[in-house]
SEGUFI-145425 format. One record per atom (N, C-alpha, C): x, y, z. Coordinates in pm, whole numbers, plus 50000, padded with zeros to 5 digits. Each point is the difference from the previous one (the first is absolute). Layout:
SEGUFI-145425
XYZ/...
This chain:
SEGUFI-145425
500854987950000/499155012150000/500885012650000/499815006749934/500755013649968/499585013250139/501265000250048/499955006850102/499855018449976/499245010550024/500125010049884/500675005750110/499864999950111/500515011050103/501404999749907/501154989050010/501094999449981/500265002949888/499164997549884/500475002149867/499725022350004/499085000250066/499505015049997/501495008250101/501044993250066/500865010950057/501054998849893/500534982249935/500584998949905/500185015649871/498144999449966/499905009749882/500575014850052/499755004550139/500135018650032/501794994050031/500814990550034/501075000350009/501044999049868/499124993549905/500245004549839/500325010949951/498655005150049/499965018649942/500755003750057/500095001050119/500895010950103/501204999249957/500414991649971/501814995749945/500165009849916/498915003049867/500405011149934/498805010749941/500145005150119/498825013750049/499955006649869/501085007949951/499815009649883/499554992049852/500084987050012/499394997449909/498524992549977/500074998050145/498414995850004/499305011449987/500295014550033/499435010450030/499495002849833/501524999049915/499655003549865/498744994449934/500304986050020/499024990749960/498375003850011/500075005250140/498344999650051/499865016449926/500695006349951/500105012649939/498935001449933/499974992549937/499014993649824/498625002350080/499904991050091/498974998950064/498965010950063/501075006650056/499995008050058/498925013849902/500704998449882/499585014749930/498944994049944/499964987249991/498824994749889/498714999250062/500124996150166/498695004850093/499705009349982/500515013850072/500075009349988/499475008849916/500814995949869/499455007349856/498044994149967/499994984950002/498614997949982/499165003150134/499955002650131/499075007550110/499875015849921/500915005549978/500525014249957/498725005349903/500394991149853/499025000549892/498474993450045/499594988350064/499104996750005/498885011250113/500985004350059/499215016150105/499945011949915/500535003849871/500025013849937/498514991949909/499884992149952/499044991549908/498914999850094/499684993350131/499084998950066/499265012950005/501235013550036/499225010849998/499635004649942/500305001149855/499395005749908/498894994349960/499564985950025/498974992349992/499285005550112/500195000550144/498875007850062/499515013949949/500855009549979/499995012949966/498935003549866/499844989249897/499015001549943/499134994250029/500104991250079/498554993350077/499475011850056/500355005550087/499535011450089/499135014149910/501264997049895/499615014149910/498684993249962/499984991249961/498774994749878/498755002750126/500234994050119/498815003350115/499445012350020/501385007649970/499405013450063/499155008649910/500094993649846/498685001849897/498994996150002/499824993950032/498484986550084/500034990249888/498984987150012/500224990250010/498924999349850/500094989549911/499095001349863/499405008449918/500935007550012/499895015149930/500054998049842/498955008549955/499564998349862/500145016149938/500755006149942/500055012649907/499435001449888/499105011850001/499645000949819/499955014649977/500704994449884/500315013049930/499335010049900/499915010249947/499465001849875/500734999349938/499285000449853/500354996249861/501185012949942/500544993249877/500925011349968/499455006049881/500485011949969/499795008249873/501164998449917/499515003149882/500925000049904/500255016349904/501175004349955/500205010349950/500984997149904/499685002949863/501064999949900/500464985049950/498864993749982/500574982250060/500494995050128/500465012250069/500464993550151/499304996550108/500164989750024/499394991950122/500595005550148/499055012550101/500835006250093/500104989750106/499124986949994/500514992550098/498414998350135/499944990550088/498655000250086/500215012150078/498425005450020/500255008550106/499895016349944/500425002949849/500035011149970/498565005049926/498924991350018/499015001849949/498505001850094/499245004750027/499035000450146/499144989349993/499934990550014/498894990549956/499024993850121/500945000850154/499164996850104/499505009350085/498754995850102/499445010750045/499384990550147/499955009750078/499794990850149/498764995149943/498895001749940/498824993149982/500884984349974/500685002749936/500514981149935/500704992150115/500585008850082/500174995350155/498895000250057/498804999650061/499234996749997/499134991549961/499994994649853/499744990749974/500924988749976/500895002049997/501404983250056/499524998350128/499475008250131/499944998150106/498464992350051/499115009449868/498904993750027/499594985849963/500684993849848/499494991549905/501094987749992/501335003650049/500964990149974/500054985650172/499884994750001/499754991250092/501184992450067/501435005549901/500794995550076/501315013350038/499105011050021/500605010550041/499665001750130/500815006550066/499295001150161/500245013849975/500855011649978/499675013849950/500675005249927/499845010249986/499945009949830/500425013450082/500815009050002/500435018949997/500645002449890/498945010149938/500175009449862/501565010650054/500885004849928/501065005250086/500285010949842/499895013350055/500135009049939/501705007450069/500914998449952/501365003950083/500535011949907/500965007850060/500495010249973/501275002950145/501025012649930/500425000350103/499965020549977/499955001550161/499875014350044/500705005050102/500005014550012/500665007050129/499184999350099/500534995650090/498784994550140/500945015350132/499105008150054/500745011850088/498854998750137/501505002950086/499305001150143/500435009750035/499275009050128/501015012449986/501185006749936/501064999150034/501065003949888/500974990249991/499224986649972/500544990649982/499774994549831/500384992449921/499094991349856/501344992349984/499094989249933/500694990149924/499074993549917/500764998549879/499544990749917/499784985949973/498514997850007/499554981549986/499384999149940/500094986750004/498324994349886/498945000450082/498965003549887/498415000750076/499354990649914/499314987850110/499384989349918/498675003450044/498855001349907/498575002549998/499464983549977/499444996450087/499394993350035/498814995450065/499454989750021/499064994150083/500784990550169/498964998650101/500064994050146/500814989049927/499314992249897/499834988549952/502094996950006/500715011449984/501475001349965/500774987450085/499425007550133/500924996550128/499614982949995/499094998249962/499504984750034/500634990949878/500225008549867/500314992549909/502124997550016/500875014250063/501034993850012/500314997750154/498634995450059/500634998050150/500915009050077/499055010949972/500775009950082/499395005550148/500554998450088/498745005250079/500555016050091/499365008550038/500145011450054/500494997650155/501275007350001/500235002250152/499885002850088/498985014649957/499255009850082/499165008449924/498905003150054/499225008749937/498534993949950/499494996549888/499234994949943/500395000349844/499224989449923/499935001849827/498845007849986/500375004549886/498645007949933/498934989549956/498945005650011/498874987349989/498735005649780/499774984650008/499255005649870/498635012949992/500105006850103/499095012450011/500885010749959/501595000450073/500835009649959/500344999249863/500294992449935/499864992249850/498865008149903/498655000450081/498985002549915/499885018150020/500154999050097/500195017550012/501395008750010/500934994549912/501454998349985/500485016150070/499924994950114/500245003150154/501555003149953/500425013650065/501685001050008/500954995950128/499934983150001/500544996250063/500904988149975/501274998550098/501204988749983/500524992950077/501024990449885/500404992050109/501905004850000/500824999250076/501115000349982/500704988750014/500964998849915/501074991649996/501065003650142/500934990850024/500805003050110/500935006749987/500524999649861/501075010949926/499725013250002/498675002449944/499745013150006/499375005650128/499764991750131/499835000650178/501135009050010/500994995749961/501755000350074/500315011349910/499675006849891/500495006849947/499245014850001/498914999850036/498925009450032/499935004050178/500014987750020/498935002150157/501204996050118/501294992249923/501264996850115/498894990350108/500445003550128/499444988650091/498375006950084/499655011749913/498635002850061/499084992749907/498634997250094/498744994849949/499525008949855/500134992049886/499125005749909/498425001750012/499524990750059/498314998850002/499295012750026/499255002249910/499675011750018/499965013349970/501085001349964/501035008449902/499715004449863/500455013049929/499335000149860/501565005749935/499774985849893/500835004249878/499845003049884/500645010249946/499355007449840/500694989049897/499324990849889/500274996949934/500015006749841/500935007449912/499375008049897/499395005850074/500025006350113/499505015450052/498854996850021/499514980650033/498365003250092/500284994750089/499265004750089/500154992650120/499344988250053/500764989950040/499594987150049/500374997150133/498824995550061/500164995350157/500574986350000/501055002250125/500524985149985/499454990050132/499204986349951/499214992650076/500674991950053/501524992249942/500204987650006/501314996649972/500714994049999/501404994349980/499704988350000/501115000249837/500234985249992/500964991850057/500324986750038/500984989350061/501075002149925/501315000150067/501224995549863/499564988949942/501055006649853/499944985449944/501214997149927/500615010749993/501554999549951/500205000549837/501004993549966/500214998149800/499704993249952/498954999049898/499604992549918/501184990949936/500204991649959/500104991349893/501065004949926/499735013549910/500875010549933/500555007250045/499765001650116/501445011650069/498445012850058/499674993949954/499195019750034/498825000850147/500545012950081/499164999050149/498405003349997/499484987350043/498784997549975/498915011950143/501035006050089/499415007850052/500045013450002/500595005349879/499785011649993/499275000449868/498545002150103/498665002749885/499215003150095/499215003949948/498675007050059/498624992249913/499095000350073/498694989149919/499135010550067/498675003749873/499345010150033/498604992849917/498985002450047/498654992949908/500325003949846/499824991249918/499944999449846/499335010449952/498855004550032/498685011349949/501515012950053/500014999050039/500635015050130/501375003149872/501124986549932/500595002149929/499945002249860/498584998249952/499484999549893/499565014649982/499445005450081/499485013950015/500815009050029/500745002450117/500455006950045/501835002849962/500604987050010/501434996549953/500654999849892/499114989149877/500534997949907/499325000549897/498795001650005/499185004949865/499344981749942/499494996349934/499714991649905/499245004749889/501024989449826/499385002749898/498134995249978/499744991850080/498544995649993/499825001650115/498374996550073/499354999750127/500634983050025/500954999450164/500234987250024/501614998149973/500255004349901/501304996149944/501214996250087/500574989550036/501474995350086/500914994349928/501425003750070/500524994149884/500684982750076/499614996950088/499784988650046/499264985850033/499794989549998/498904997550108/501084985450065/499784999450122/500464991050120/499374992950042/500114982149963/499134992650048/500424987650054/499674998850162/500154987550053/499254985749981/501234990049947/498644987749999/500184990350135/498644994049976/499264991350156/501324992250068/500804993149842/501104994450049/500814995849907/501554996850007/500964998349965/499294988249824/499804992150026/498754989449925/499245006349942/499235007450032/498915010849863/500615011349968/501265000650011/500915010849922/499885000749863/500074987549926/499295000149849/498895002649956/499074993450048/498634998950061/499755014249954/500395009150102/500005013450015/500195007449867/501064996249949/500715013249869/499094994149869/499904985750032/498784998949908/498375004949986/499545000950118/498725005150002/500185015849996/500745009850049/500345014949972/500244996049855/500884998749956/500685001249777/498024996949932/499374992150094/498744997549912/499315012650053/499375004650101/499015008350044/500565009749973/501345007749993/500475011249880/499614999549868/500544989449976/499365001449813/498864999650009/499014994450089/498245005049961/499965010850018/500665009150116/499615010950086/500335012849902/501334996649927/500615009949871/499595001349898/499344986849945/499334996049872/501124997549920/500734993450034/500814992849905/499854987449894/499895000649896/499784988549887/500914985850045/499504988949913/500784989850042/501465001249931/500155005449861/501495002049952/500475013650033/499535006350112/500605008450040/501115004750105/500645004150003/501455000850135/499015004250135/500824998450119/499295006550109/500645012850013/498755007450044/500895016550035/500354999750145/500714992950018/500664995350146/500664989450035/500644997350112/500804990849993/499854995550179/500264986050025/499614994850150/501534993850029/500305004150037/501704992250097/499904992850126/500214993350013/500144987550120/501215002750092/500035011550086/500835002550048/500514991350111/499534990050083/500794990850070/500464990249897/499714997449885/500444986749948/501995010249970/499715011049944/501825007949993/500365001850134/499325000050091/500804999450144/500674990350019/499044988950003/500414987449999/501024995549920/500335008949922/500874989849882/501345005250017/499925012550074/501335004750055/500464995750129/499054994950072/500344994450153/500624984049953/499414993449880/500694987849969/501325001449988/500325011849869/501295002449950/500995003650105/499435006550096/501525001750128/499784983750050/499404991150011/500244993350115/501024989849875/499654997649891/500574996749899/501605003949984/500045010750059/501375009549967/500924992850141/498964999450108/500864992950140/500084993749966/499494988849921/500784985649969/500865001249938/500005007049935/501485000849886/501255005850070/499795011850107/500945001750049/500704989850123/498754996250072/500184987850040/501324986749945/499384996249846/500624990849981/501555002149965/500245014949980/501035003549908/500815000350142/499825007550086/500934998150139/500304985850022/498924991449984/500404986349991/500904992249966/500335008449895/501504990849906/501175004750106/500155010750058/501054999350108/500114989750112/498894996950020/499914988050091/500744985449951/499365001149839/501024988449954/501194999949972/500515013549972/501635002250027/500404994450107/499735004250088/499994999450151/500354982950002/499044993949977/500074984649992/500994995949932/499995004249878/501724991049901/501185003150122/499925013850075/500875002550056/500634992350123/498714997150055/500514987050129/500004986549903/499714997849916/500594986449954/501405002549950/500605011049907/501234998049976/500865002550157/499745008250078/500614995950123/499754983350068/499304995049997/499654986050016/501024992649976/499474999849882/501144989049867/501595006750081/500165009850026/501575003550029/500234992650135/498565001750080/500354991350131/500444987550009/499144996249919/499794980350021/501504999949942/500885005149888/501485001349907/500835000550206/499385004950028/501255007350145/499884991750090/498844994450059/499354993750079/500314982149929/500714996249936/500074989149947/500254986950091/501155004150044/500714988750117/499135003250147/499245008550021/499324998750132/498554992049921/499694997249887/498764993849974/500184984850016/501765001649944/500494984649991/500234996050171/500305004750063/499954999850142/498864994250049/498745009849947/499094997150120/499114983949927/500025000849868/499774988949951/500354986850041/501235001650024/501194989750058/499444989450132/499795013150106/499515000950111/497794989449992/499855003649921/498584994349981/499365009549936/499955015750003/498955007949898/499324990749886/498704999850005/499654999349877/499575006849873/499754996549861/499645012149908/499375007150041/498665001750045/498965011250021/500535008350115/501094993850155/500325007650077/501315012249934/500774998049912/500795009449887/499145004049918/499135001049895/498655006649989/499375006050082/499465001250096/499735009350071/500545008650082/501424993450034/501035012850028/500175015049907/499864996849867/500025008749922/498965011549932/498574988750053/499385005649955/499095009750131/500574999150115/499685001150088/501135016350022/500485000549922/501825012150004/499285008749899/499514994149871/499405006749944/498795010749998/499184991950114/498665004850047/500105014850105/501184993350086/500405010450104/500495010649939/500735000749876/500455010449942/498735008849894/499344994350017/498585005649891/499475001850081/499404997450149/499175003550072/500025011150061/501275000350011/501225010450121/499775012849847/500084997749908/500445011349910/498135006149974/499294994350022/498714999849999/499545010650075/500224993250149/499655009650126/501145012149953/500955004049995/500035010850016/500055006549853/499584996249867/499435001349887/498015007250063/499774995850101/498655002549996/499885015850051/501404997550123/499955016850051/500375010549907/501194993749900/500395014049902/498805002949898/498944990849974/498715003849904/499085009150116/500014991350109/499155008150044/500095020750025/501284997849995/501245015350044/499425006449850/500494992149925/500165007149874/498265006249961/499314992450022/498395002249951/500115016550064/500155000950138/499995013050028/500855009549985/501114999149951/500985008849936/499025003449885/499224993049908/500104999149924/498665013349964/499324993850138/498375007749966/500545013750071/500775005950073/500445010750060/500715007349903/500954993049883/500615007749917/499275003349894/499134994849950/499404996549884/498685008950017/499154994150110/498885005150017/498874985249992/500414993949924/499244986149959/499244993350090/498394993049988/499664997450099/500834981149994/500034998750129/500754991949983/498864991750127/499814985349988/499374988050070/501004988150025/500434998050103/500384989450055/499544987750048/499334988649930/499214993450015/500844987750047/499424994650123/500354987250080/500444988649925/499024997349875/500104990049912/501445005249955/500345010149909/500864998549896/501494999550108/500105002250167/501354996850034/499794983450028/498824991950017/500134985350020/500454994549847/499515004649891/500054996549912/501835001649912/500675008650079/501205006149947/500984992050099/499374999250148/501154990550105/499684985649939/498854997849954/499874983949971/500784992049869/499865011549928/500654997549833/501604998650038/500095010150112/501674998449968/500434987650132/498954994350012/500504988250109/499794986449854/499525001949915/499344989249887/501355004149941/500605010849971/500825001549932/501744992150072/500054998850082/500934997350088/499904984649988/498734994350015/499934984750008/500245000049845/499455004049908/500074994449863/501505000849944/500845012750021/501585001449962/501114994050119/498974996150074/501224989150125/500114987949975/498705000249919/500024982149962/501404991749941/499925005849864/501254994949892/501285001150079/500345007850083/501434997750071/499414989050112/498965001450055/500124990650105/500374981549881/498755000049948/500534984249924/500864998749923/500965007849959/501114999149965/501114996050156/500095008950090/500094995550084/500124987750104/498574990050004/499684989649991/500184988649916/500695003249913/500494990649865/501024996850067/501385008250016/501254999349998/500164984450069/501174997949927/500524984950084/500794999050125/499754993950115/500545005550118/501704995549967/500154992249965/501624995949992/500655014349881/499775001849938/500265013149871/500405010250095/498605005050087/500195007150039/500545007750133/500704986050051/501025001250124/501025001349980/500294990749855/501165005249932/500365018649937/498755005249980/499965010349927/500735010350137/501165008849878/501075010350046/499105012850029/
């Protein structure tokens, strides 16, 4: 029976004999942990970071656009043409069955002034219906309700950007700000919500009833006219469901022919969220695997030290052979030297990834995730890696002929 206590002081009295080069050895190791914890935490985060972003837009979000115009043969593209009108939000909300809601969104951006204060934001004209469709909810104050809507009431909501840039750390509620020189009472504040997706701060805006921006703000070419509409579906599953029954109840609602184009366009905005939250986690694997190949450096590296051992170690194999060792107890001497040196380069391979992740997010800025899994997964590989490149020296090892190798100089 193979005794390990003894074979296990055998192996650290191996190494110890020649410190600077066991040290080199576990080197490999060392950077190849390290480097894959490192990459698999800059990848994780950027995989949360658009998770978060994509949340903080809300959840089965459906965009439609208007139609484009054309000038000179040129196609100006969706959006440059007026084709929707909150009535048609209204009826997606009323008639479509796998919508849960619909806000018509008339946007612009303006000089917003508080005493002898202003700054410039966007003003989104809207419906209540807003806050419910991107899950936004108010911090303080109240939302404007569909009466203020109908009697397009001069009142708002503020973003937290424009809180901090107007009002600093006093209570807005209450308060009147001139938008384009009218004045609007402010009811309500919205929750952070931070950067969208694209880079751009989703709280510096102001949301004011739709009628109130239509009239008073920004004018419209028809009665109704937005150049938006925002629609949540029931669920992730009638997301199609959804863009299909809106593309039909537009073309009745527009009078569009059957060989005719739509004067609008419906975008599936979680399915492009989604497809960018794949592509980073996609990107951690890759960086993942590519740190990986240092790990297998790492490995050739304790086997060609190996192979040099068992060459040095010759006449003590023929020794212990002599004595009674059997094959598998010289096999596992080695592979047991090997392990300790991959394990050992592991553990402290795990602290320099872990070091480095935060060098990394402090210099950089990068959000960076340190996930439990990817250091088990980086100490475990390089313990697989240690048994798999210890092997071939160990049964080479175990081959040798004990008489050869007592003789051997």
């Amino acid at each position: 029976m193979v005794n390990i206590s003894s074979t296990l002081k055998i192996a650290f009295r191996a190494l110890k004999v020649n410190k600077m080069r066991s040290a080199l050895t576990m080197l490999g190791i060392i950077i190849g942990v390290g480097a894959v914890i490192a990459m698999l935490a800059v990848g994780t985060g950027a995989s949360k970071k658009i998770a978060d972003q994509i949340s903080s837009i809300g959840s089965n979000l459906i965009m439609i656009l208007p139609g484009s115009t054309t000038a000179g043969g040129v196609r100006m593209g969706a959006g440059t043409q007026p084709t929707l009108t909150t009535f048609d939000a209204e009826a997606i909300q009323r008639e479509c069955s796998a919508v849960l809601e619909a806000a018509p969104v008339l946007n612009g951006v303006a000089q917003v002034v508080y005493g002898n204060l202003n700054w410039s934001t966007g003003i989104i004209g809207t419906t209540p219906n807003m806050l419910d469709v991107r899950d936004w909810p108010i911090s303080s104050g109240r939302p404007f309700t569909q009466q203020d809507v109908k009697s397009s009431t001069k009142v708002c909501l503020l973003g937290q950007t424009v809180v901090d840039n107007l009002f600093g750390d006093n209570n807005p509620i209450g308060h009147v700000v001139r938008i384009k020189k009218v004045p609007f009472t402010v009811i309500g504040v919205l929750s952070p919500k931070g950067q969208s997706p694209n880079g751009q701060d989703q709280d510096d805006t102001i949301y004011v009833p739709v009628t109130t921006a239509q009239k008073k703000l920004f004018g419209t070419s028809f009665p109704g006219m937005v150049r938006i509409i925002m629609v949540k579906a029931k669920s992730t599953q009638e997301l199609s469901l959804a863009e299909k029954q809106i593309t039909e109840l537009l073309r009745q609602r527009h009078r569009i022919g059957p060989k005719q184009d739509n004067d609008f366009t419906v975008r599936n905005l979680t399915q492009i969220m989604q497809t960018q939250e794949q592509s980073a986690k996609i990107m951690s694997i890759l960086l993942g695997a590519i740190a990986s190949i240092s790990l297998i450096v790492g490995g050739i590296g304790i086997m060609n030290i190996m192979l040099v051992s068992v060459t040095e170690r010759t006449r003590e194999i023929g020794i212990r052979m002599a004595i009674g060792a059997k094959t598998w107890d010289i096999r596992l001497q080695f592979i047991i030297e090997a392990m300790i040196l991959s394990l050992v380069g592991g553990a402290v391979g795990t602290i320099t990834g872990l070091i480095s992740s935060e060098i990394l997010a402090k210099a950089t800025g990068w959000s960076v995730v340190i996930s439990p899994i990817s250091i088990l997964v980086a100490f475990g590989f390089s313990g697989i890696v240690g048994i798999f490149f210890g092997f071939y020296p160990a049964y080479k090892a175990s081959l040798l002929d004990p008489i050869e190798a007592l003789r051997y100089e």
